[in-house]
C-alpha positions as CSV (number, residue, x, y, z in Angstrom):
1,X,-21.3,-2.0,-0.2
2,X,-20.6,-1.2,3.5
3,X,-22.3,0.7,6.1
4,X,-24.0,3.4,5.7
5,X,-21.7,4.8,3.1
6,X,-22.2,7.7,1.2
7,X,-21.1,8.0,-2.9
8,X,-17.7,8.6,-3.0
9,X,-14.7,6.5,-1.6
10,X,-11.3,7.9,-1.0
11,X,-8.3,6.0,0.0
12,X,-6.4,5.8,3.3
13,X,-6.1,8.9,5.2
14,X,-3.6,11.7,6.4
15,X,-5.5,14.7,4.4
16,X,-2.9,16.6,2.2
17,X,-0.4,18.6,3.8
18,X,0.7,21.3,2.1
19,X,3.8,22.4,4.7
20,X,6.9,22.6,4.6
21,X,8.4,23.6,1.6
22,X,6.2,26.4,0.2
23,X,4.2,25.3,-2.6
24,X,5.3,21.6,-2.2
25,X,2.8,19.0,-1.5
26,X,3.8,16.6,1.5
27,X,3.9,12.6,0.7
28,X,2.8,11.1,4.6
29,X,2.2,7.5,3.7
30,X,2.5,5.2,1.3
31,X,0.1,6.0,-1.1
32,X,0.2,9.8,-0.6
33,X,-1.4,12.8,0.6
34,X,-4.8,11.1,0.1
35,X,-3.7,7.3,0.5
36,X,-4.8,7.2,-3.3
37,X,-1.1,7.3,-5.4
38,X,-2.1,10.5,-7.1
39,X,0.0,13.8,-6.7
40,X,-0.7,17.6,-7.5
41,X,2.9,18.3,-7.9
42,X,4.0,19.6,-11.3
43,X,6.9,19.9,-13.6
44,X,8.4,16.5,-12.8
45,X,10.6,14.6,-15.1
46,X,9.6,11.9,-17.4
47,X,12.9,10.7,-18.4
48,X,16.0,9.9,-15.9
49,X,19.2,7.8,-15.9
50,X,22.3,7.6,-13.5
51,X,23.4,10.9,-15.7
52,X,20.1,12.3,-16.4
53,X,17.7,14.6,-14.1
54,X,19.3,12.9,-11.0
55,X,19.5,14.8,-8.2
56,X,21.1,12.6,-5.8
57,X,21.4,9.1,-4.9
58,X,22.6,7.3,-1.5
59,X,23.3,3.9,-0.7
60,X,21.0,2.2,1.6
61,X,22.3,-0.3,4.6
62,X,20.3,-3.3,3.3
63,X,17.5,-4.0,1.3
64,X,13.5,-3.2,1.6
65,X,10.6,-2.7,-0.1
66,X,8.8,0.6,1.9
67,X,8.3,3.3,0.3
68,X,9.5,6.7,1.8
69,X,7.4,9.7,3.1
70,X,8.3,12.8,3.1
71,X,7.4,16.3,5.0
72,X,8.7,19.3,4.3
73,X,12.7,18.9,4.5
74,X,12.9,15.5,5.7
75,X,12.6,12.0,3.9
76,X,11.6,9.2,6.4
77,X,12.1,5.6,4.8
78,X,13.1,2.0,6.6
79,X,15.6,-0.2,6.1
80,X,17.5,-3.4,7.1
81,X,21.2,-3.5,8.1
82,X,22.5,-6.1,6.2
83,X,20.3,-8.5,4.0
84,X,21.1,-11.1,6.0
85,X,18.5,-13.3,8.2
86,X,18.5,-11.8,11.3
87,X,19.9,-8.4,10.1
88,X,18.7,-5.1,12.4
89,X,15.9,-3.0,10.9
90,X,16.2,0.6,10.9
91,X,14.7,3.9,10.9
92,X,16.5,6.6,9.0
93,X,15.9,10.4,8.2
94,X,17.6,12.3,5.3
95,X,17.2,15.8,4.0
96,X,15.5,16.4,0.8
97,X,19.3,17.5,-0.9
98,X,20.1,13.7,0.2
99,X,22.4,14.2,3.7
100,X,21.5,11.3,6.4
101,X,20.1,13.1,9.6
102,X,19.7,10.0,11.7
103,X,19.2,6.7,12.2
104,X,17.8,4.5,14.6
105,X,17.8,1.0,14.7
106,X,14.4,0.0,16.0
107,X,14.0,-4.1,15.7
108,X,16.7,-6.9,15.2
109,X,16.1,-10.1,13.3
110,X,15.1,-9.4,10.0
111,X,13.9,-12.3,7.6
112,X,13.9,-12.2,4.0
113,X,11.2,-14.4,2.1
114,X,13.1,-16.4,-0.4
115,X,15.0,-13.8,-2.5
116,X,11.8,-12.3,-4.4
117,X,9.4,-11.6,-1.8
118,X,11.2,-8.9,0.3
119,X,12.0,-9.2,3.6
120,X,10.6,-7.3,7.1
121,X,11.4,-3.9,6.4
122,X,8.5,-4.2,3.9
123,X,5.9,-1.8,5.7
124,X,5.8,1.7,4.8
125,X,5.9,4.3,7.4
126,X,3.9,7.4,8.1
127,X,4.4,10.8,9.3
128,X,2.6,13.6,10.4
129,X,5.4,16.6,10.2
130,X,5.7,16.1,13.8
131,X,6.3,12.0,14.1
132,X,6.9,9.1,12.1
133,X,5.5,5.6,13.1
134,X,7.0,2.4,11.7
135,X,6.7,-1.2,11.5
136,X,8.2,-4.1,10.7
137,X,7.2,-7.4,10.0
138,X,8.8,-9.0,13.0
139,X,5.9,-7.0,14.9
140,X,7.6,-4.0,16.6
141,X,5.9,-1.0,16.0
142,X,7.4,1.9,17.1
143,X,7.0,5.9,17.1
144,X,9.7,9.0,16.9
145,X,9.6,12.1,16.6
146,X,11.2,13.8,13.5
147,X,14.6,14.6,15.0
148,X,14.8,10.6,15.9
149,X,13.9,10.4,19.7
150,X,11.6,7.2,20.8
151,X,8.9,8.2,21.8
152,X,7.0,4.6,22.1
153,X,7.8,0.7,21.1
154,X,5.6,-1.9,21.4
155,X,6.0,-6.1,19.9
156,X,2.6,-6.7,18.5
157,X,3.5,-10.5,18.2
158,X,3.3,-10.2,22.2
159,X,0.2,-7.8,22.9
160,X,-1.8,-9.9,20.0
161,X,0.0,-13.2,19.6
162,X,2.5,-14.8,17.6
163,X,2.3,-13.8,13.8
164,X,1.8,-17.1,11.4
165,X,2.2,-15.9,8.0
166,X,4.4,-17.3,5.5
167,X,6.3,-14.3,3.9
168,X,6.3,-12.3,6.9
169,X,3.9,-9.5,8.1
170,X,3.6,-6.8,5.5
171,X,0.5,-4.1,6.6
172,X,1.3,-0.5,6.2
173,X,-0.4,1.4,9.8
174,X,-3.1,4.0,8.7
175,X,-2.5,7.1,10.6
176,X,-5.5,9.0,11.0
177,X,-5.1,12.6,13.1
178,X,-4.0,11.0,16.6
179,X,-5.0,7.3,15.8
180,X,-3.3,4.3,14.2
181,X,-5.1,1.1,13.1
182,X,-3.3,-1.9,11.7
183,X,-4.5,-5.2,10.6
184,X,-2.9,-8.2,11.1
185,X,-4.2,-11.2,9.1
186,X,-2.8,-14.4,9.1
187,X,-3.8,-18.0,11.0
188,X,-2.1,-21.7,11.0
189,X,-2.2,-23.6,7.7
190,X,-4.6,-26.2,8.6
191,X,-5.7,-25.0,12.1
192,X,-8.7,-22.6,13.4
193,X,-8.9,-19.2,12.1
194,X,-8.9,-17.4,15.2
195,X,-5.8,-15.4,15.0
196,X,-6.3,-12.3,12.9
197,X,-7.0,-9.0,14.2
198,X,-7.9,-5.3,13.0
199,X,-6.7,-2.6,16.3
200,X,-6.6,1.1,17.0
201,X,-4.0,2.7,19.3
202,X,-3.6,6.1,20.4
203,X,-0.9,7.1,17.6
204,X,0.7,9.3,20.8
205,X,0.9,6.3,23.3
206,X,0.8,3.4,21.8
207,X,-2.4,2.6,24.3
208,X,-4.7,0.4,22.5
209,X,-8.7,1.6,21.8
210,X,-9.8,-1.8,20.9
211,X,-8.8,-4.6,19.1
212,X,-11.2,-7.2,17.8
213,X,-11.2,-10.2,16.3
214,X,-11.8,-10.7,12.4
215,X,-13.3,-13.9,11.3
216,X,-13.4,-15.7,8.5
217,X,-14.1,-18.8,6.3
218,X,-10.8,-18.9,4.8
219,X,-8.6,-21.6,5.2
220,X,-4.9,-22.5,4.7
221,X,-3.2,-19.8,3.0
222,X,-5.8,-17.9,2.1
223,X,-6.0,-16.7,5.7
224,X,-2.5,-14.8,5.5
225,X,-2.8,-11.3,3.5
226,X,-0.3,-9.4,2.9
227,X,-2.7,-6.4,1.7
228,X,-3.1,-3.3,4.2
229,X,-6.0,-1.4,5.6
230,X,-7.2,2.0,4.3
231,X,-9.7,4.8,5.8
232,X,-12.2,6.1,4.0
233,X,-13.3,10.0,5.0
234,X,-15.9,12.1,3.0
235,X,-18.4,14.2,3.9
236,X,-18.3,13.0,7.9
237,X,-18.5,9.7,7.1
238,X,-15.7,7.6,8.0
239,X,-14.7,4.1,8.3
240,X,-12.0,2.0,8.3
241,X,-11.6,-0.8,5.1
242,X,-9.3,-3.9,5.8
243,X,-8.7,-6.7,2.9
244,X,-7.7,-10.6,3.1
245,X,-8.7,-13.7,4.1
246,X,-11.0,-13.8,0.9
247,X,-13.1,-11.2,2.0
248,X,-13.1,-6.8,2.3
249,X,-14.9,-5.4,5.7
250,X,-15.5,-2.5,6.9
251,X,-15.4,-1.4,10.5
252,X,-16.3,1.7,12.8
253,X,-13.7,3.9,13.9
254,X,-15.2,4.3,17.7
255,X,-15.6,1.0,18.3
256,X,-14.1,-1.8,16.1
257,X,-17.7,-2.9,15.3
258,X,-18.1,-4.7,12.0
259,X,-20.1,-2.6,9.4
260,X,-20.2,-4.1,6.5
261,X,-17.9,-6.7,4.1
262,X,-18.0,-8.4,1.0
263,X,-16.6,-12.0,1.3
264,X,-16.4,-15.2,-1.3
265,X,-13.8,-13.4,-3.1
266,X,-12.1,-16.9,-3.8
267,X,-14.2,-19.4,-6.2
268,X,-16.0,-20.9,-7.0
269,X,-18.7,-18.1,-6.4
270,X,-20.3,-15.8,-8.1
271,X,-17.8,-13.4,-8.5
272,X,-14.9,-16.1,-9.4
273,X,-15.6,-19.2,-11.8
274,X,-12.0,-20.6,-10.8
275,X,-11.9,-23.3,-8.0
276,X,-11.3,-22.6,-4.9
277,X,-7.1,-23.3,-4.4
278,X,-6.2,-22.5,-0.4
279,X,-3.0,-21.5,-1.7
280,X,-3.6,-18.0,-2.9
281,X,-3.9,-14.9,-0.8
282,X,-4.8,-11.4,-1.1
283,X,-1.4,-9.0,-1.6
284,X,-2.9,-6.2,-3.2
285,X,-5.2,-3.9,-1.6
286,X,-8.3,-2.3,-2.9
287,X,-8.5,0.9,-4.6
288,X,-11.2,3.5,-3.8
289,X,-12.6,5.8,-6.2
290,X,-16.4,7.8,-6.7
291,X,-19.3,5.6,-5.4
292,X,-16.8,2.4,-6.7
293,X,-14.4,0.1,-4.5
294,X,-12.3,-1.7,-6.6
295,X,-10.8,-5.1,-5.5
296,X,-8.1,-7.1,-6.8
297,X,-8.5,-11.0,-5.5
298,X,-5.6,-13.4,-6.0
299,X,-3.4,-13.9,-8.8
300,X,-5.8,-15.7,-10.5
301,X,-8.3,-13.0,-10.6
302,X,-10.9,-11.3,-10.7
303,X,-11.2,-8.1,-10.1
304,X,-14.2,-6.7,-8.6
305,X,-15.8,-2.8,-8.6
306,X,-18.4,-2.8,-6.1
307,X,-20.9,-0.2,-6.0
308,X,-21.2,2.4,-3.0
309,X,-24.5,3.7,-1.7
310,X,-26.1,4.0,1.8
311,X,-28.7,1.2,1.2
312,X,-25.8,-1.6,1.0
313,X,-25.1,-2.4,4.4
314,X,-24.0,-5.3,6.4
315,X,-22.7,-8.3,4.0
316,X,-23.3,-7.6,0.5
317,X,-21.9,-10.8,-0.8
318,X,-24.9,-12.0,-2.3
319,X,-26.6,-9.2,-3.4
320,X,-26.0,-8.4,-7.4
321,X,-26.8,-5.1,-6.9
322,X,-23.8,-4.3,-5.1
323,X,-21.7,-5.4,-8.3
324,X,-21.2,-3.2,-10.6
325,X,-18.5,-5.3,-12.8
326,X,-15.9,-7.8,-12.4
327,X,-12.9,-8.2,-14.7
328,X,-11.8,-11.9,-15.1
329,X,-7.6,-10.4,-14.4
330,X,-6.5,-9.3,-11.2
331,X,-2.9,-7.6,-10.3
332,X,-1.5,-9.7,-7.7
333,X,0.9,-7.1,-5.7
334,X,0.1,-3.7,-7.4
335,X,-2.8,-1.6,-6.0
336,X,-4.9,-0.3,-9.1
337,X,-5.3,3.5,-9.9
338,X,-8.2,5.2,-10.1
339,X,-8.5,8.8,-12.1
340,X,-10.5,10.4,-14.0
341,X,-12.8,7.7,-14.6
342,X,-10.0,5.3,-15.8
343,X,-9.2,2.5,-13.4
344,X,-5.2,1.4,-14.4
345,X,-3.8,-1.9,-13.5
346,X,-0.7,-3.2,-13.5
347,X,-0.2,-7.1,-13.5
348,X,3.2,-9.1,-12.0
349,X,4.8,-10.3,-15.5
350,X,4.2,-6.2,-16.8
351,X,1.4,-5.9,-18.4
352,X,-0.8,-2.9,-17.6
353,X,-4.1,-2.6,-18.7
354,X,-6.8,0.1,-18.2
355,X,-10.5,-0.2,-17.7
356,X,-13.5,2.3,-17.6
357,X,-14.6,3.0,-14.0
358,X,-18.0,2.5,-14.6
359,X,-18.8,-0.2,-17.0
360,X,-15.6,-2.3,-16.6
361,X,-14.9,-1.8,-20.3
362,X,-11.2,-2.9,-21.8
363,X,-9.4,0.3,-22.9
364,X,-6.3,-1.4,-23.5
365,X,-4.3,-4.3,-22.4
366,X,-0.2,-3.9,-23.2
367,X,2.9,-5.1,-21.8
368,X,5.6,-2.7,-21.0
369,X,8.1,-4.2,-19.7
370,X,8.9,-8.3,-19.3
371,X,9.9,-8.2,-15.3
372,X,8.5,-8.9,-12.3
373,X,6.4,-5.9,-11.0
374,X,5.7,-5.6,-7.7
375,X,5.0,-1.6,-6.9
376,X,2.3,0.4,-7.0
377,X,1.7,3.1,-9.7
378,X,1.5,6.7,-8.9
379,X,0.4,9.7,-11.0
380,X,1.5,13.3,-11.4
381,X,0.8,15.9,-13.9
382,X,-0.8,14.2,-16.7
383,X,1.7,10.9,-16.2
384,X,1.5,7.5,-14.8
385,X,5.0,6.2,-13.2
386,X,5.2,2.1,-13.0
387,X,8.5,0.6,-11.7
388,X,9.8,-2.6,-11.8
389,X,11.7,-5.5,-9.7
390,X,14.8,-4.8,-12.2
391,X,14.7,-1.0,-11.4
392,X,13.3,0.0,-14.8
393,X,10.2,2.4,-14.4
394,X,8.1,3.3,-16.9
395,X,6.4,6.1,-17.7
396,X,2.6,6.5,-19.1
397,X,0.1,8.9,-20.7
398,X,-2.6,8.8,-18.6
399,X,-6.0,9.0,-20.6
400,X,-8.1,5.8,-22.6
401,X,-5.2,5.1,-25.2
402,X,-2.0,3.7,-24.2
403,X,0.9,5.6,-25.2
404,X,4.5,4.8,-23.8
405,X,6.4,8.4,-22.9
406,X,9.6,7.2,-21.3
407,X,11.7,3.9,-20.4
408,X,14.2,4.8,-17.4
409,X,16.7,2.9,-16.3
410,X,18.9,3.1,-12.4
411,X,21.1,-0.2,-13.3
412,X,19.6,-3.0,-12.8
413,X,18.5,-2.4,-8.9
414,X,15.5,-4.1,-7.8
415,X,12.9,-1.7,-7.1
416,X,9.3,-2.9,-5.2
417,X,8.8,0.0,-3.3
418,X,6.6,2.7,-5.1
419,X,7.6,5.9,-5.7
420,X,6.9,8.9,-3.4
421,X,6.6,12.3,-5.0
422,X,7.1,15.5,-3.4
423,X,9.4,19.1,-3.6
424,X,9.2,18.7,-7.3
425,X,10.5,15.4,-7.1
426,X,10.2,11.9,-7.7
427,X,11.6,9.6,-4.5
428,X,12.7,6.1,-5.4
429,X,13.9,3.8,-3.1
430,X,15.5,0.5,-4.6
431,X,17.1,-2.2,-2.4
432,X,20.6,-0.8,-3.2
433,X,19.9,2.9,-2.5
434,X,17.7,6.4,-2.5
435,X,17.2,8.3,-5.4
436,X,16.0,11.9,-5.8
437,X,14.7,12.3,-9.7
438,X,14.3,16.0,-10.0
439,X,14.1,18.0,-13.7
440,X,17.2,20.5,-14.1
């Protein structure tokens, strides 16, 4: 599938950092030092309370759902002030042994989407030891550098028009060396999809490098996404990979020229036998792995693996070869995990179930924990972490046979950012406060 693209995906982009601390592995974005949720760090506990392995905790200002980033000595996460509508969204910097540096209040009018769906401190920021960039879901975008001094703002809703999407704009920027692309997908309920966009700016200046237009048969809801985009970056070949609007396309990194997408990802089509309902949308985005791209659809399902080689170019969508499985379940929220071969998944209600990368096989299918879940696992050191909505994260073996290690429990504080793992420790960030889990 897409372009000219070698065997191997790999996730969203700030290559690993190791600075800093010595010996620590920086967490830049969201999904980590290679924008894949999987972490080199060892030693890290598997069981934690309020009176166990905690290292510190602070209360947060207000609720949200990014998850923090984290270079060297410094912890970089978002916020609103207040969970009210209309509440300021912030920027704030702590220390790694949990003192607030600064804050800066970067947006106002914050709006929560109904009381489950978070609110417009949602997108995660990035940081390259030097900066941070953030976003927020009214549109501002804005960049500092580490010791909190603007160094740009821009309102998207302005420079690319006003953002029609029912739960609010969610896309995490992709920082990429001195580059930033976004996309923005969304369009009216009813009306012409000519809205959503995929841009690059100068991650310095804010100056836009192009912007272009990303169409799509879609209609209804199915045009708003609250997935994000991700870059791909092996062997020289590089690309950015955006998902929504029931389709996954690829563009080029010079010149925002289309490479390559996979659409139809709504039924009835091949790929989905359910009808085609114009109230689902893409959430979660796909996950990259070796010669594989695995995408989750809408709640409904399914999930596709789509083969990677340089002879599937342009659209794909009806070309079997390009398949390599599809799974009838999809998660709705949580991006899957791919290691070792293993692809793991973890659905809404809390079930998680594990696949083999290349046939699709069923491992296993298991619930863990009856609650809403709504981050993204991460590994480290032999261990899958999944949290939930009612702050209770549970712990896996990683391998082909599911074995429960730990059930850990913060009190009932709703957790749906994922966890960031650096210094020997696991960040979590739940709408009440910021935990440091760190083994004694």
């Amino acid at each position: 599938m897409l372009l000219r693209l070698s065997r191997v995906f790999v996730l969203p982009l700030i290559v690993a950092a190791v600075a800093g601390i010595a010996g620590a592995e920086n967490w830049p974005q969201w999904r980590g030092p290679q924008g894949n949720g999987l972490s080199t760090e060892k030693g890290l506990p598997t069981t934690w309370s309020l009176t166990e392995n905690l290292a510190w905790r602070v209360p947060m200002p207000g609720s949200g759902g990014a998850t923090p980033v984290v270079w060297g000595d410094r912890i970089f996460v978002t916020s609103s002030d207040g969970n009210e509508d209309g509440a300021e969204l912030l920027l704030m910097c702590f220390s790694t042994d949990g003192k607030e540096l600064w804050r800066q209040t970067v947006a106002g009018g914050n709006k929560n989407a109904r009381t489950i769906e978070g609110n417009s401190a949602s997108p995660s920021p990035a940081t390259d030891g030097k900066h941070v960039w953030c976003f927020f879901g009214t549109g501002m975008l804005a960049c500092y550098d580490v010791d909190g001094h603007e160094v740009w703002k821009s309102d998207l809703q302005e420079r690319y028009g006003e953002f029609d999407i029912q739960f609010g704009m969610s896309s995490t920027p992709v920082l990429d060396g001195d580059d930033l692309y976004l996309q923005l997908i969304h369009g009216t309920w009813g009306g012409p999809y000519k809205v959503a966009k995929v841009i690059k700016l100068n991650a310095l200046t804010g100056e836009e490098h192009w912007a272009v237009d990303r169409p799509s048969e879609a209609t209804d809801e199915c045009k708003h996404s609250y997935a994000s985009a991700f870059m791909y970056d092996h062997n020289g070949m590089k690309f950015l990979l955006t998902h929504g609007a029931d389709c996954t396309v690829a563009y080029d990194l010079d010149t925002g020229r289309e490479l390559g997408r996979i659409g139809d990802l709504n039924g009835p089509t091949e790929f989905n036998k359910n009808k085609y309902d114009n109230t689902l949308r893409f959430v979660a985005s796909p996950a990259l792995g070796d010669g594989v791209v695995v995408i989750p659809t809408a709640k409904a399902g399914p999930l596709v693996a789509v083969n990677v080689n340089e002879e599937l170019t342009g659209d794909v969508t009806h070309k079997p070869e390009a398949v390599r499985w599809i799974y009838d379940k999809s998660p709705d929220v949580s991006i899957p995990l791919i290691l070792d071969g293993l692809v793991y998944v973890v659905m809404k209600p809390g079930q998680v179930f594990c696949v083999d990368m290349q046939t699709g096989e069923e491992l296993y299918f298991e619930r863990i924990h009856n609650a809403e879940h709504r981050a993204s696992p991460v590994y480290a050191d032999g261990h899958v972490y999944v949290c939930s909505r009612d702050g209770i994260c549970t712990v896996l073996k990683a391998g082909r046979t599911f074995e429960v290690v730990a059930e850990n429990d913060i009190g009932n504080e709703p957790i749906t950012a994922s966890p960031a793992i650096s210094n020997g420790t696991i960040y979590l960030r739940s709408y009440d406060a910021l935990y440091a889990i760190r083994a004694k």
